[in-house]
FITIKOL-502594 format. One record per residue (C-alpha): residue number from 1; residue in one letter; chain; x, y, z. Coordinates in steps of 0.001 Angstrom, whole numbers, m for minus. Layout:
! FITIKOL-502594
+-----+-----+-------+---------+---------+---------+
:   n : res : chain :    east :   north :      up :
+-----+-----+-------+---------+---------+---------+
: NUM :   a :     A :       X :       Y :       Z :
...
+-----+-----+-------+---------+---------+---------+
***
This chain:
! FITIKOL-502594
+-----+-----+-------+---------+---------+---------+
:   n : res : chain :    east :   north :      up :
+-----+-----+-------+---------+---------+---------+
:   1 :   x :     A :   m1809 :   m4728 :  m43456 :
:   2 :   x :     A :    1479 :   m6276 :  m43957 :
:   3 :   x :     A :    2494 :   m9282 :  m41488 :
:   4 :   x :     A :    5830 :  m10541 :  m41080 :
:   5 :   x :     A :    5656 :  m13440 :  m38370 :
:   6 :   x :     A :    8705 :  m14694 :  m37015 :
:   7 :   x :     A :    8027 :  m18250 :  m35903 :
:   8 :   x :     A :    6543 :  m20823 :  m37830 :
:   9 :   x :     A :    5379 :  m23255 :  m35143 :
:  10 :   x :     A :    1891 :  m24001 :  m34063 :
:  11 :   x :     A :    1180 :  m20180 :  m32541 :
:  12 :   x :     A :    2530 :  m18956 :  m35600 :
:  13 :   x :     A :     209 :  m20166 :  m37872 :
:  14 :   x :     A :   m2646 :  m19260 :  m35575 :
:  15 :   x :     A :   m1518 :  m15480 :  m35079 :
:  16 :   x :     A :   m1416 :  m15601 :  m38874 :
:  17 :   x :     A :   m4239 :  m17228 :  m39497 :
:  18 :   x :     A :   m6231 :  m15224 :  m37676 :
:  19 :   x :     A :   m4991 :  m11754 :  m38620 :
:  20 :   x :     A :   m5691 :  m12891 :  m42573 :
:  21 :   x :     A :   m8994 :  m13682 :  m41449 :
:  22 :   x :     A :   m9978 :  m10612 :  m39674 :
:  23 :   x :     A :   m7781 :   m7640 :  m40348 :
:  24 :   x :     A :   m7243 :   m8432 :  m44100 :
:  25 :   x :     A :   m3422 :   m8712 :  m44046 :
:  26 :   x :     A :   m1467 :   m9952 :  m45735 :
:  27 :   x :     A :     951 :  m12588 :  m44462 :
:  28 :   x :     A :    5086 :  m13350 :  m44420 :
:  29 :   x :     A :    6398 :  m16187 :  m42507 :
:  30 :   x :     A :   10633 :  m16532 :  m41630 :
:  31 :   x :     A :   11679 :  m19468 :  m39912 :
:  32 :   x :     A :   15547 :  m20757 :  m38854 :
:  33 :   x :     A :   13599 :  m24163 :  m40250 :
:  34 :   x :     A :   12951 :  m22602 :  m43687 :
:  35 :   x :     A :   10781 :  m25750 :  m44478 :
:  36 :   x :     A :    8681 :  m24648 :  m41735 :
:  37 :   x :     A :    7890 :  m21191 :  m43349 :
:  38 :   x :     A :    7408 :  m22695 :  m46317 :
:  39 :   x :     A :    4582 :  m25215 :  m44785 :
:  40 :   x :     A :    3351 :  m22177 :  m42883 :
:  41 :   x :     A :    2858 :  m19966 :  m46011 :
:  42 :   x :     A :    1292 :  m23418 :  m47683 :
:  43 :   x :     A :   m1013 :  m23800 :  m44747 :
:  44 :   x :     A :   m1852 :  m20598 :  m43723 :
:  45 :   x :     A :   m2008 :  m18475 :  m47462 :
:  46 :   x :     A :    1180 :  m16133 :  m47765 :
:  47 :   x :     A :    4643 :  m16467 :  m48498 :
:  48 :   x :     A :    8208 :  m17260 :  m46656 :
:  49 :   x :     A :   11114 :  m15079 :  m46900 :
:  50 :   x :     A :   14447 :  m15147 :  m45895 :
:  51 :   x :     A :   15799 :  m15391 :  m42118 :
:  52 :   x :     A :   17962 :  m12415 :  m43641 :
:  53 :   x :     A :   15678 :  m10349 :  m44988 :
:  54 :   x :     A :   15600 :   m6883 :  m44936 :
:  55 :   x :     A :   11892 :   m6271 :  m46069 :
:  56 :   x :     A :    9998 :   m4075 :  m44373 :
:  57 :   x :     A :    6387 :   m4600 :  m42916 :
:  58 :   x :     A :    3833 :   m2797 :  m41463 :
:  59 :   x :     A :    3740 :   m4968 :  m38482 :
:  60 :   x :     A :    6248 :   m8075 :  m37343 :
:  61 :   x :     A :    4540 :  m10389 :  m34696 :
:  62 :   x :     A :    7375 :  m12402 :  m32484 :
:  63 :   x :     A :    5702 :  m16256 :  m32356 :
:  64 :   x :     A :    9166 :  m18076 :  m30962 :
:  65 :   x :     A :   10602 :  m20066 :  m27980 :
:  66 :   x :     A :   10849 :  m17747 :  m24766 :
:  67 :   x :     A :   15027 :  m18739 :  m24547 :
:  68 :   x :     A :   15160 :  m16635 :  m28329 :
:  69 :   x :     A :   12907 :  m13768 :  m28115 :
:  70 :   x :     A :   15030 :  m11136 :  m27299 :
:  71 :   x :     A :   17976 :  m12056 :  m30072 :
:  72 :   x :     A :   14610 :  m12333 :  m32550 :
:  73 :   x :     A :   13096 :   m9101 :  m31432 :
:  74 :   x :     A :   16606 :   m7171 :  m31552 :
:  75 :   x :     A :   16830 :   m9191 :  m35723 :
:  76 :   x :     A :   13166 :   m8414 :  m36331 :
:  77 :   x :     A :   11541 :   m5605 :  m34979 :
:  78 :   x :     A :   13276 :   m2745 :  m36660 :
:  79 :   x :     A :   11965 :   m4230 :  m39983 :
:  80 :   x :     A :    8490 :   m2585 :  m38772 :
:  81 :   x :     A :    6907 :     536 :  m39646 :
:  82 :   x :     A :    4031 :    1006 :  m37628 :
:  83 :   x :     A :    3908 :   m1925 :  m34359 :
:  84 :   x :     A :    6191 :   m4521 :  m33418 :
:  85 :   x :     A :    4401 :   m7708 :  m31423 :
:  86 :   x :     A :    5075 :  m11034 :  m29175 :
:  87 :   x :     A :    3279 :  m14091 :  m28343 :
:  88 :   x :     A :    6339 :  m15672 :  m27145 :
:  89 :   x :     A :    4466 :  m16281 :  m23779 :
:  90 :   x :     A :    6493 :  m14040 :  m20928 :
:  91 :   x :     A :    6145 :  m10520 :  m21435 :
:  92 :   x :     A :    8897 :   m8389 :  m19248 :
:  93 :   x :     A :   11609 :   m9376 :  m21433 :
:  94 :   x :     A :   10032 :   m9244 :  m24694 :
:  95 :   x :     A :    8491 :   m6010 :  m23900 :
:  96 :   x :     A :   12238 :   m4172 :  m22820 :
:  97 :   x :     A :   13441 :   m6216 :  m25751 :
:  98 :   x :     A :   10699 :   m4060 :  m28324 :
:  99 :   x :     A :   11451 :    m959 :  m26074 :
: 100 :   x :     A :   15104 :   m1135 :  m26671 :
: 101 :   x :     A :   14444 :   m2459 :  m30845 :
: 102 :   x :     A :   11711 :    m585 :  m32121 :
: 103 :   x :     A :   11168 :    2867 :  m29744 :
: 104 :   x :     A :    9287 :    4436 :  m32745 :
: 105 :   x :     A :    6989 :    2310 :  m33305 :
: 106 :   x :     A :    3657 :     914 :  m31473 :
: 107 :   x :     A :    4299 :   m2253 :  m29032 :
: 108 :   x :     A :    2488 :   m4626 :  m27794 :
: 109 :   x :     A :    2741 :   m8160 :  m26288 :
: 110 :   x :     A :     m40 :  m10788 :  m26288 :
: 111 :   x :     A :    m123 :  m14247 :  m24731 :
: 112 :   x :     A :   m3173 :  m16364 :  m25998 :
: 113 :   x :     A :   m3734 :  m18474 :  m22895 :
: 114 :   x :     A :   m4530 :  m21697 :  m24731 :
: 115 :   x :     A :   m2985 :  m24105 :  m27116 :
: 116 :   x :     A :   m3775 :  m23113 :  m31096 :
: 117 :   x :     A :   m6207 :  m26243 :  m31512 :
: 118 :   x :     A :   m8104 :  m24983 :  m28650 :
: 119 :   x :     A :   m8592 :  m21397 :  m30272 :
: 120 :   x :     A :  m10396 :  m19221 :  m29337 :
: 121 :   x :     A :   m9987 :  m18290 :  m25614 :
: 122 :   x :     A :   m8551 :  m15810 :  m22947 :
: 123 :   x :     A :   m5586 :  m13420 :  m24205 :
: 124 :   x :     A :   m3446 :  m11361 :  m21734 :
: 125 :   x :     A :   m2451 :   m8263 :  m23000 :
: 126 :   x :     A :      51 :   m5433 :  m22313 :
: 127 :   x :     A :      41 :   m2258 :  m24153 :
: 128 :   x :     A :    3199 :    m553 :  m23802 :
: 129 :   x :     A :    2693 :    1611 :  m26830 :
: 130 :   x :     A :    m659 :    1728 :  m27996 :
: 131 :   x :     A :   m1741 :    3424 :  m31187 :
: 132 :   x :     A :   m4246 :    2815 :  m34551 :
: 133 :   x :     A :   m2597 :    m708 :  m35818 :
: 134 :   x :     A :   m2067 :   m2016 :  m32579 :
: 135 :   x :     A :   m5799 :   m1530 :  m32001 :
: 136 :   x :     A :   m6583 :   m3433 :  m35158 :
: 137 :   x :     A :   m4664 :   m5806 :  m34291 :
: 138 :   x :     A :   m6807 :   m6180 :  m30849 :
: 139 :   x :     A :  m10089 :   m5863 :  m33072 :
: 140 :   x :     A :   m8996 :   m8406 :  m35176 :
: 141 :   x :     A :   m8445 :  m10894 :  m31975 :
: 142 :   x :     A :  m11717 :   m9987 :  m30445 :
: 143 :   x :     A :  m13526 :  m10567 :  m33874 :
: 144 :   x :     A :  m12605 :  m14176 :  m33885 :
: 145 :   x :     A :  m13494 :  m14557 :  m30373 :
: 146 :   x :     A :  m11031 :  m14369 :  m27967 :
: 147 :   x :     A :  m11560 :  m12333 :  m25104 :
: 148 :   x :     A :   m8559 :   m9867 :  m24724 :
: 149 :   x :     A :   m8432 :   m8221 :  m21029 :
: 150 :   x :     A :   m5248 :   m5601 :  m20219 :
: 151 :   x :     A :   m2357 :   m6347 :  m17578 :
: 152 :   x :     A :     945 :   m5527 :  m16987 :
: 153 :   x :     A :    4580 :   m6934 :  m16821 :
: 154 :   x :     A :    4978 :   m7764 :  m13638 :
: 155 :   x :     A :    1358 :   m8936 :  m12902 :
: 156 :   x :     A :    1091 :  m11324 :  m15927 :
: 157 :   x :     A :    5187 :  m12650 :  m15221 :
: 158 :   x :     A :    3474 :  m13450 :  m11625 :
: 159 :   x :     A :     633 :  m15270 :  m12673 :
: 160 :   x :     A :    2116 :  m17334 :  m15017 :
: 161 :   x :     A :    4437 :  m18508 :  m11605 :
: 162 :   x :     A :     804 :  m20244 :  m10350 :
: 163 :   x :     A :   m1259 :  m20655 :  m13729 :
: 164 :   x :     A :    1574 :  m22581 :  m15571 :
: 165 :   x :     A :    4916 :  m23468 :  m13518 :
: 166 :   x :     A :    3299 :  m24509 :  m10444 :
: 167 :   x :     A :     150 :  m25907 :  m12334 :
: 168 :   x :     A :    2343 :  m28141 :  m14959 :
: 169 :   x :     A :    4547 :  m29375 :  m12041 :
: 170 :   x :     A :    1677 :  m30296 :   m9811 :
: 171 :   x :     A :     347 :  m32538 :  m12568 :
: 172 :   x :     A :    3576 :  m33963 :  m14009 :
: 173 :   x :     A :    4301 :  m34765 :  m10309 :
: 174 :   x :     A :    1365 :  m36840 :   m9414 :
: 175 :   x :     A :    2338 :  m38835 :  m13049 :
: 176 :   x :     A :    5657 :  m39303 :  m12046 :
: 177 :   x :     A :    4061 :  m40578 :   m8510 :
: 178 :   x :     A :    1114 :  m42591 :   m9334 :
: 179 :   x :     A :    1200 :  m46304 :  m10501 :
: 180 :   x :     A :   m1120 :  m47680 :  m13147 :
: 181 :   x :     A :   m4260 :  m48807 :  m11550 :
: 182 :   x :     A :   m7407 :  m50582 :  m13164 :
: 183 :   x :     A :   m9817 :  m48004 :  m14410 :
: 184 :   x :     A :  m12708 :  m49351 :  m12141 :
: 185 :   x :     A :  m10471 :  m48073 :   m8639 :
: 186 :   x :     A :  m10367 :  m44400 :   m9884 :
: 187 :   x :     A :  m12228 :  m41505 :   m8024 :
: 188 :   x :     A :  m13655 :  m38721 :   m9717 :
: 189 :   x :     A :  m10270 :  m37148 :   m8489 :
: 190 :   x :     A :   m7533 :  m39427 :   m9696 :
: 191 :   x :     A :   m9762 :  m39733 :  m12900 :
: 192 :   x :     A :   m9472 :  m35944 :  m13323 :
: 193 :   x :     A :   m5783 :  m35999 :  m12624 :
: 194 :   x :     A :   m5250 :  m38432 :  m15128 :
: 195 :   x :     A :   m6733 :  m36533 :  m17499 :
: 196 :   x :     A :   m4904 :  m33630 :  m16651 :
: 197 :   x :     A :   m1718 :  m36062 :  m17334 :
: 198 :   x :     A :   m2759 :  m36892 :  m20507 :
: 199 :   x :     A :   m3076 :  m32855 :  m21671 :
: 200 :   x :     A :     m14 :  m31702 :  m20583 :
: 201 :   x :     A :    2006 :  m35024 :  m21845 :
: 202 :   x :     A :     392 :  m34090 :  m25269 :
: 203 :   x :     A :    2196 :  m31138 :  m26705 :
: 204 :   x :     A :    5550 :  m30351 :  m26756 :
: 205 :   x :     A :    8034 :  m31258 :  m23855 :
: 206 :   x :     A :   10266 :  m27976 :  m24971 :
: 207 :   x :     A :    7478 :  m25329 :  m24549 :
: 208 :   x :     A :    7365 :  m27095 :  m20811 :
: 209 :   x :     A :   10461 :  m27187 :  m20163 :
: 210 :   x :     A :   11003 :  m23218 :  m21535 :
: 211 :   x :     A :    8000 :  m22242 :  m19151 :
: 212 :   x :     A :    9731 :  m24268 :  m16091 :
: 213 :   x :     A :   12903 :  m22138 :  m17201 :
: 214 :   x :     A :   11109 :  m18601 :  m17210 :
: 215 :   x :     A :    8612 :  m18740 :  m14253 :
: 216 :   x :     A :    9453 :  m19810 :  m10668 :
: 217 :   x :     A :    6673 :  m22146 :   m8987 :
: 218 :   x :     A :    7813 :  m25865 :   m9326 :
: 219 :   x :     A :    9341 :  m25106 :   m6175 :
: 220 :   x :     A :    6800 :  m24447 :   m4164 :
: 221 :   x :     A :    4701 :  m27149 :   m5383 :
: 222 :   x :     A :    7792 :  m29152 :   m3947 :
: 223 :   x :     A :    8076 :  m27142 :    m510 :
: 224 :   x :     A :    4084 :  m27864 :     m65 :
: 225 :   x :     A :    3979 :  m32001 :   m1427 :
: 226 :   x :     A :    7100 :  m32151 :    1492 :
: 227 :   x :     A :    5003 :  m30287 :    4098 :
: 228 :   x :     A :    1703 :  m32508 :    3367 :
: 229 :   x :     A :    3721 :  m35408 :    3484 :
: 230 :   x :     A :    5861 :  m34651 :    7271 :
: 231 :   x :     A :    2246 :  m33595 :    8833 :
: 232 :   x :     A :    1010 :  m35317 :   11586 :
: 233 :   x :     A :   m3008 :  m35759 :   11615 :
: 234 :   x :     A :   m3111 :  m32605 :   13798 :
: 235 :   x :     A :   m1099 :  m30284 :   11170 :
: 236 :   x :     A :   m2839 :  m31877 :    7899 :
: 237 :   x :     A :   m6185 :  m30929 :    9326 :
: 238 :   x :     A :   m5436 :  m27282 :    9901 :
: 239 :   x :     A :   m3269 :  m27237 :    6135 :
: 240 :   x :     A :   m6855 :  m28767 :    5055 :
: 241 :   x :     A :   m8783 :  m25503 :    7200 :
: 242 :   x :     A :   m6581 :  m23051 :    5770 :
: 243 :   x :     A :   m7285 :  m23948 :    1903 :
+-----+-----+-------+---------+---------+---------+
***
């Protein structure tokens, strides 16, 4: 199997990794940063082409920022033969984007719900036009451990609104709240919290800011910190019942 990945960052690299490992394919990396495809290929065993190119591959996997997948996917995809992926992270517009790009060819979008360095873990997947590679590819996930379960469009665009918008906001809110405190007055809570801080402060403020962009949620984190905030005793007891 022949890879082209378009993306050189972090999920990249894993994507690539990973299919070398377990499907036997061989790997191309193009980057706008072509010192990053070249540290890819370096890092991961392969090579780096062009931004340009016109090579074709048996598969091209989409690892880049949500803001550029479509332009990528209408550049990239029609370099592949036989399926045409994403692990950009949303999946409607990705998935019209490989519809509209590559309608001859098997489609599929994956989001690996996890950071790279905490490989291997849960990956969402939608289908939308399954055949014999795109099942390798799945094989090839599930042999180095992830656990891949099916989902669609709208449900996975709707989940994300809880699982990472709202959840990233509720935690950079309580860091942009909270004053520094000696370690002895935390609670098991606040000590939680602050650990929470201290994972999502750790990777990359643009993949935050990108998922803020995509997915709504920080909102109604907002609306419900406002409403626990106004209640009297009376009202924050029955917003307590009602979790």
């Amino acid at each position: 199997m022949n890879v082209l990945v378009v993306g050189a960052g972090a999920m990249g690299r894993w994507v690539a990794g990973t299919l070398r490992d377990h499907a036997d394919a061989t790997v191309a990396f193009t980057d706008t940063d072509p010192s990053a495809a070249d540290a890819a290929a370096g890092a991961v065993g392969g090579r780096a082409v062009e931004t340009d190119t016109d090579e074709r591959f048996d598969v091209v996997c989409l690892a880049v920022p949500m803001p550029v997948a479509r332009v990528a996917i209408e550049e990239y995809a029609p370099l592949a033969t036989e399926a045409v992926v994403d692990v950009t992270g949303s999946m409607r517009e990705p998935v019209e984007a490989m519809r509209a790009a590559a309608p001859d060819v098997e489609r599929m979008s994956l989001h690996p719900l996890f950071a790279p360095d905490n490989a291997p873990g849960n990956v969402a997947v939608v289908r939308d036009a399954g055949g014999p590679t795109v099942q390798r590819l799945r094989e090839a996930l599930s042999a180095a451990g992830n656990a891949l379960f099916e989902t669609t469009v709208e449900e996975h665009d709707t989940a994300m609104e809880t699982v990472q918008a709202a959840a990233h906001t509720a935690v950079l809110a309580f860091a942009l709240a909270a004053e520094d405190v000696p370690e002895s007055f935390h609670t098991p809570i606040s000590a939680g919290l602050a650990d929470l801080v201290e994972a999502v402060t750790g990777g990359d403020p643009r993949v935050y800011a990108d998922i803020q962009r995509a997915f709504d949620g920080a909102g109604g984190v907002a609306d419900a910190a406002r409403r626990l905030a106004d209640a009297d005793p009376e009202e924050f007891a029955r917003i307590y019942e009602e979790l």
